[in-house]
N, C-alpha and C positions, 0 to 999 in steps of 0.2 A: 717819606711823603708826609705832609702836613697837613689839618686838618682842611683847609681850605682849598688845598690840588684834588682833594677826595673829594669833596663837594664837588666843583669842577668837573669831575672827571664822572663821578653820579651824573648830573646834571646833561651831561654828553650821551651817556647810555642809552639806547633806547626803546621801549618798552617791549617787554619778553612779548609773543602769542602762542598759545598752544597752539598743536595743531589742530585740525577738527575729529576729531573721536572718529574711531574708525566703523566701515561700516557692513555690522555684526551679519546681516537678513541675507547680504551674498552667499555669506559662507555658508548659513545653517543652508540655506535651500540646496547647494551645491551639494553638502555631506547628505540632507534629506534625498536628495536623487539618485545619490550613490547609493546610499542604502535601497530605495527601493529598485533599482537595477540589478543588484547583487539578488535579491530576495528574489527576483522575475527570474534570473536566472537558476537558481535556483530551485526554484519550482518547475522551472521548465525539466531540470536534469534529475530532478527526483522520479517526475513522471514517467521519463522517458524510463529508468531506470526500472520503477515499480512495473511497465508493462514489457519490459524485458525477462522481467524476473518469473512475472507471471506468464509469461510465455514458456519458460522453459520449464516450470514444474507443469504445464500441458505438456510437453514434450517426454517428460519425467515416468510421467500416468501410467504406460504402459508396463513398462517396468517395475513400477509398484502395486501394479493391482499383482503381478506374478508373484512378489514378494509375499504382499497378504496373504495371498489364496496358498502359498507356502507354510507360511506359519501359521496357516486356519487348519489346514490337513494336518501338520504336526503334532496339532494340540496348542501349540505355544498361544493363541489366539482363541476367545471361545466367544460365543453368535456373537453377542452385544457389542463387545470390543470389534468385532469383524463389521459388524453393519456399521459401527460409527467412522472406522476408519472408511468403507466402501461407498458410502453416502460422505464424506469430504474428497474424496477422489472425483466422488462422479461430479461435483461440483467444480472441486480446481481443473480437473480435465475437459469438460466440456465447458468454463468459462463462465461460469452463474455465479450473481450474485450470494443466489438464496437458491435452496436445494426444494422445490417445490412439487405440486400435481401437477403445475403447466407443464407443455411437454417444451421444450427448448427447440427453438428454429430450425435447430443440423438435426432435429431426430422426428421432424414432420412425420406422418404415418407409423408411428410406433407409439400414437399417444396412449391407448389399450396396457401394452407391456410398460408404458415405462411410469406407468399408474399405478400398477399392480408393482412394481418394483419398488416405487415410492412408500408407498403401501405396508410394503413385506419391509422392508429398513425402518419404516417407524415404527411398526408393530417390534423388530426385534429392538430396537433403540429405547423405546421410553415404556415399553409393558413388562415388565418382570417373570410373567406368565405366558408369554403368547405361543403362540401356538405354530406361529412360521420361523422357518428352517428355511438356512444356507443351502445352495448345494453347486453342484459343478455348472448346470443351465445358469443361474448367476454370475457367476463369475467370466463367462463368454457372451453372454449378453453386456456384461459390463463392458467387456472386450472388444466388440465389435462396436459399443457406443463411442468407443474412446477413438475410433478410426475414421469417425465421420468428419 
């Protein structure tokens, strides 16, 4: 081919176009959707999980207050270690946030006792010295709160 068929044949060609750049905003909002549908669900299946879970250490309660007040009578457990583990029981077992004076909804009419119980688990929990003592009435009062 000779310089003037190439001219020519230039000349004939004709003009390249890109195409138009593609367009980026579908996609990201598409994967932004996903992502947040993933995360929705997600949180859905955590909660449901976390109030499963908590349901069955209520269900658990009974069975470990036996345990405690086992290893309390043993020896192996002495007050303070007993009132703390007795006070998270009565919490996860009856469902409170916070282990309070309020008396909790299921034990209406027991506010008096379950004052005095509060009471006697702080006194052994955070005084070094106190002067209240576990005994077996604890441990069936606990009993019978965990059935309400």
């Amino acid at each position: 081919m000779n310089e003037q068929q190439l001219e020519q044949l230039t000349l004939q060609l004709a003009g390249i176009e890109l195409p138009p750049a593609p367009n980026w905003w579908t996609l990201i909002w598409t994967i932004t959707g996903l992502v947040m549908a993933l995360v929705i669900i997600g949180l859905i299946i955590w909660r449901k999980n976390k109030s499963r879970s908590n349901k069955s250490l209520a269900e658990q309660a009974p069975r470990r207050l036996a345990q405690i007040q086992q290893q309390w009578l043993s020896g192996e457990l002495n007050q303070r270690t007993t009132a703390y583990q007795l006070a998270t029981l009565l919490r996860i077992g009856l469902g409170l946030k916070q282990l309070d004076q309020h008396t909790p909804a299921q034990l209406a009419g027991y506010e008096i006792e379950w004052q005095a119980m509060i009471q006697n688990l702080q006194q052994l929990r955070y005084q070094a010295d106190s002067k209240a003592r576990l005994d077996e009435q604890t441990f069936s009062t606990i009993r019978g709160w965990l059935k309400c």
